[in-house]
C-alpha positions in Angstrom: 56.5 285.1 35.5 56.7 282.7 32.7 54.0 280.1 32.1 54.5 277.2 30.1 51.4 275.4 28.8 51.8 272.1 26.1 49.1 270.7 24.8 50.0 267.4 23.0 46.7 266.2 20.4 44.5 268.9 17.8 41.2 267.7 21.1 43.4 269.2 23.9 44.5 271.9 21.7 40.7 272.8 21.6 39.8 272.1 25.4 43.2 274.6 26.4 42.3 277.2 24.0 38.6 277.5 25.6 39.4 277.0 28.8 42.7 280.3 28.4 39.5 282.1 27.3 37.0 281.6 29.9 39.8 282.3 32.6 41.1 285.4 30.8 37.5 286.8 30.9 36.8 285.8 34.4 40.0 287.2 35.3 39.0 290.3 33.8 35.3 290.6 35.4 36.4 289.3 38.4 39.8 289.6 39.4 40.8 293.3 37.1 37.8 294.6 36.6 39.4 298.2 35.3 41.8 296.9 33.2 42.9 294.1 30.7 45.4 291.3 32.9 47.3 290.5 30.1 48.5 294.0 29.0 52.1 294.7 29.6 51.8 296.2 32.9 53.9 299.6 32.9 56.4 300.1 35.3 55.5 301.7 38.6 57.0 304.9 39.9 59.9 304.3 42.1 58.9 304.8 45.9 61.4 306.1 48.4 62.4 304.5 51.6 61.1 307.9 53.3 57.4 306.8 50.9 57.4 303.4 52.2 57.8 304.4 55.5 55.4 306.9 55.7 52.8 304.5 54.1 52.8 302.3 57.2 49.7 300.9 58.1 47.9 301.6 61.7 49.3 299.1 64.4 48.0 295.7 65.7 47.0 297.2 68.8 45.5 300.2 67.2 43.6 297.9 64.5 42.8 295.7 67.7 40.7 298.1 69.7 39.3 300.0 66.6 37.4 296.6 66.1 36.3 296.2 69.8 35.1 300.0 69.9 33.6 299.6 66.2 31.9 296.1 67.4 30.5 298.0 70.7 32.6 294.9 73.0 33.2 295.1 76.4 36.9 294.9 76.6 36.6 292.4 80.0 34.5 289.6 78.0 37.2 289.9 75.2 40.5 289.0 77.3 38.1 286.4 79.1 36.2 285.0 76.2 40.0 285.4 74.4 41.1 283.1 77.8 43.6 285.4 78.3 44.6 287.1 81.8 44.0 290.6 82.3 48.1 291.2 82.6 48.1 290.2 79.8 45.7 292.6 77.9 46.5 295.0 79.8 49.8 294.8 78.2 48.9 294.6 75.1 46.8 298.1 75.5 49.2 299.9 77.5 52.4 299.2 75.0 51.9 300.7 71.4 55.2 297.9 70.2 53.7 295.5 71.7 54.1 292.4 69.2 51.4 289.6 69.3 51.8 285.4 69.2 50.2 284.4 66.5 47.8 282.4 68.7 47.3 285.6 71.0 45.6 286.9 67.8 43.8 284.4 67.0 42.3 283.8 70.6 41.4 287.5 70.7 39.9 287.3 66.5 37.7 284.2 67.9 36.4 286.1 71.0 35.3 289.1 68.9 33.6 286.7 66.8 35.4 288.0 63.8 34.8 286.8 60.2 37.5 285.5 58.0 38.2 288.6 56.3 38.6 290.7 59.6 40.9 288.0 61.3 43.3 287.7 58.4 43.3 291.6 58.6 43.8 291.7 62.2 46.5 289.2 61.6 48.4 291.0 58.6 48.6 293.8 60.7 51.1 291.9 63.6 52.5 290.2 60.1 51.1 287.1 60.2 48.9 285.3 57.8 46.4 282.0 58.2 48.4 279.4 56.2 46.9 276.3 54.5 50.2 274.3 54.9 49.6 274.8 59.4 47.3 271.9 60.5 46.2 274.8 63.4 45.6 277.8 61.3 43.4 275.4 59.1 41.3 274.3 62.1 40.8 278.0 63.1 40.2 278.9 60.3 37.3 276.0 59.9 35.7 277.2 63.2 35.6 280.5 62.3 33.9 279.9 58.6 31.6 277.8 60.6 30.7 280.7 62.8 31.6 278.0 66.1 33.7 280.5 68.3 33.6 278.8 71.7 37.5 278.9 72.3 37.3 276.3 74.2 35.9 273.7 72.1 38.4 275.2 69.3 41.1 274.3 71.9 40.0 270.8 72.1 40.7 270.3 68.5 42.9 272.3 68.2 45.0 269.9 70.9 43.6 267.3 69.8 45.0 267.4 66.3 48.3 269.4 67.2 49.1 269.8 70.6 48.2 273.6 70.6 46.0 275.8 71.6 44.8 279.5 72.1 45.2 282.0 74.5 45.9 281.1 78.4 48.8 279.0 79.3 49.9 275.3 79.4 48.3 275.1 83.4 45.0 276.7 82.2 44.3 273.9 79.6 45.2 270.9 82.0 42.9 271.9 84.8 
């Protein structure tokens, strides 16, 4: 990556060349604490198809009820709280492929009460990620930093705002 940075007067000249310095430093406390971030980085070892494949993470449903079991939840109030049926979790623990809506997730990271970190995990997991370009992943993503996880008042803005909602189906909103 090439950055470009053009500084037009002898004043910004100054500013630019403090502010390089205080983000190279924090960048090194913070962000590389072992090592310098603007050394030449040296080329990696070339992995293998058969490496890469064999460095696959745990599953979503694996990851899934590691959490509930590690969180000590009763599996029933987190398919209800999730407002999904219990086909529909039951699917999701009997089928080891089973791959997630990005909406089932988040229903299911809301009714474990999960913090940001632990949802974007759970979500990475089924290949997703909370984007700040999606009007609904940023409202879920405000709930959850604000510790609200009633999925159903998330669901009100959530429609509100985008016509979406978690978990449960189109006739379990309207009635």
């Amino acid at each position: 990556m090439d950055i470009y940075l053009v500084v037009y007067d002898d004043i910004s000249y100054a500013i630019s060349k403090a502010r390089i310095h205080d983000v190279k430093e924090y960048l090194g406390h913070h962000y590389y604490p072992d090592k310098d971030p603007f050394k030449t980085p040296q080329k990696a070892k070339k992995r293998t198809l058969e490496d890469m494949v064999d460095s696959v993470d745990v599953s979503f449903q694996e990851k899934l009820f590691k959490l509930i079991r590690d969180k000590r939840l009763d599996e029933v109030m987190v398919y209800k709280d999730a407002n999904l049926t219990k086909q529909h979790f039951s699917k999701i623990r009997s089928s080891d492929t089973y791959k997630p809506k990005k909406d089932t997730i988040l229903a299911l990271c809301v009714a474990m009460r999960l913090s940001l970190d632990e949802t974007e995990d759970l979500l990475a997991s089924a290949g997703f990620v909370l984007s700040s370009s999606d009007k609904a992943d940023m409202i879920v993503r405000f709930f959850i930093e604000t510790k609200v996880y009633d999925i159903y008042e998330i669901n009100l803005a959530l429609y509100d705002y985008c016509n979406k909602w978690l978990g449960g189906s189109e006739k379990s909103l309207s009635s």
